[in-house]
C-alpha positions in Angstrom: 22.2 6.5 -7.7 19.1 8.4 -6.2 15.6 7.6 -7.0 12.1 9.0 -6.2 10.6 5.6 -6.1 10.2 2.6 -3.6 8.6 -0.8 -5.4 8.6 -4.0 -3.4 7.3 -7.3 -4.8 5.8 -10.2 -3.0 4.0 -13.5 -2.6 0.9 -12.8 -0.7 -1.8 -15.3 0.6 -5.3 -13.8 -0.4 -9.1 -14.9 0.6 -6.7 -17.8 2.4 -6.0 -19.7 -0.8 -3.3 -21.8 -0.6 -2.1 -20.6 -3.8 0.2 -17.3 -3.7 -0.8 -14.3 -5.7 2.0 -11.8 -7.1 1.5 -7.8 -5.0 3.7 -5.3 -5.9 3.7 -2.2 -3.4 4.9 1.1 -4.9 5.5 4.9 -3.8 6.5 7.9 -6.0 8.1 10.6 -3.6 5.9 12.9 -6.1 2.9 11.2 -5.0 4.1 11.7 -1.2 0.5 11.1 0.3 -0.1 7.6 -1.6 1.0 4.0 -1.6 -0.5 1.6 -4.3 -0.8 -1.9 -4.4 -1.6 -4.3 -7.0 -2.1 -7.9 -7.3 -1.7 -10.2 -9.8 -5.2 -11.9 -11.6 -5.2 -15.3 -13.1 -5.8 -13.4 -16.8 -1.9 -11.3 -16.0 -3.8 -8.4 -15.3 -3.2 -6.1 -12.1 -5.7 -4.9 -10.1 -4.8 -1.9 -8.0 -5.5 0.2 -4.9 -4.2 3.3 -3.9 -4.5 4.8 -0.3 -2.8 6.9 2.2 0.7 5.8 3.0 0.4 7.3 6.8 -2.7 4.5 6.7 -0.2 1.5 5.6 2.6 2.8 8.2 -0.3 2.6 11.1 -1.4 -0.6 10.1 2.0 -2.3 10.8 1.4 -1.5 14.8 -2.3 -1.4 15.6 -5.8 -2.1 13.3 -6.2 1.2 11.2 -8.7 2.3 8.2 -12.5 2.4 8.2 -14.4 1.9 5.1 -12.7 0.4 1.6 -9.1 -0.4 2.9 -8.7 -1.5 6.7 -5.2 -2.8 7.9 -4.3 -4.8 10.8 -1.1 -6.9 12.6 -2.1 -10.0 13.6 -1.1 -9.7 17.2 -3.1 -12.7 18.5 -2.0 -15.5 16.9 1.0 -14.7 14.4 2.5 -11.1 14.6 4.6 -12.0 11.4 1.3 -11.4 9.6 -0.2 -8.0 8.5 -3.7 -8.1 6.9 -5.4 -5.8 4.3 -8.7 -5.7 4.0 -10.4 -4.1 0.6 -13.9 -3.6 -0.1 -15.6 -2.9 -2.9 -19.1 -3.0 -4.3 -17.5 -5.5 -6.9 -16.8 -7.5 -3.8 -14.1 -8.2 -0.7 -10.5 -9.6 -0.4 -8.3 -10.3 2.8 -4.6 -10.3 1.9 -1.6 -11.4 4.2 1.5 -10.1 3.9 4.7 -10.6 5.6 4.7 -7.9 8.5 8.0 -6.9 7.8 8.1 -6.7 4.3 5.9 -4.5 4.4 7.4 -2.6 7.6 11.0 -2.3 5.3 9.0 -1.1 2.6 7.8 1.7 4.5 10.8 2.6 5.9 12.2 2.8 2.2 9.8 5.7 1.8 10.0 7.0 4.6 13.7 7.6 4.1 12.7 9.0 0.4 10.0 11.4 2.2 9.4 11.7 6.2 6.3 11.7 7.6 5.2 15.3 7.9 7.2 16.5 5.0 4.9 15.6 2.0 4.1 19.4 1.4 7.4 19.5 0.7 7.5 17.4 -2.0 4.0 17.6 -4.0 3.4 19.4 -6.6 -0.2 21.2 -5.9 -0.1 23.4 -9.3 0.2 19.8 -11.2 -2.9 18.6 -9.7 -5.2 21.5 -10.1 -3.5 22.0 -14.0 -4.1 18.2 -14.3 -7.7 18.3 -12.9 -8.9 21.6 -14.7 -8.2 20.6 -18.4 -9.5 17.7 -18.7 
């Protein structure tokens, strides 16, 4: 069976709480540029954020991202660790996830779409149809 989607689910430590919060990563191979993730509230609603998927796969090796979303591997003192880093003007959250978790989850897409092929596999005429009638 082929699919055009990767979704990974996981416990994640956020703002250090001791209590896990549900993330789900996700990646449409028609949406080749973008990864989302969401986590979990207390009320069972998701909140998500979407950003470049090249941004996620450099995070796993070296501190990547300036501005709302800023990833980084925890080389000094646990390298099991990746963090991500959102900001917001509604505020600010560090999340920890399992470095390779999230390192087979980018290899899923990758497999689905390789680096350097998105072109291939976005639809340009669906944006600019979807963003001109609205």
């Amino acid at each position: 069976m082929h699919t055009d989607a990767v979704h990974q689910n996981q416990f994640v430590s956020m703002n250090g709480s001791s209590v896990p919060v549900l993330s789900r990563l996700s990646f449409l191979a028609g949406e080749p540029f973008a990864v989302n993730v969401a986590f979990r509230t207390e009320r069972g609603r998701w909140v998500e954020w979407t950003f470049a998927r090249e941004l996620l796969a450099d995070g796993l090796v070296e501190p990547t991202g300036i501005g709302d979303v800023r990833l980084r591997p925890d080389l000094a003192a646990d390298e099991d660790i990746l963090f991500l880093e959102i900001e917001s003007p509604e505020g600010y959250a560090l999340i920890e996830f399992e470095r390779e978790d999230v390192a087979q989850f980018v290899q899923a897409t990758l497999d689905l779409v390789p680096l350097g092929t998105e072109h291939e596999h976005f639809d340009v005429e669906a944006l600019i149809d979807e963003i001109t009638n609205v």
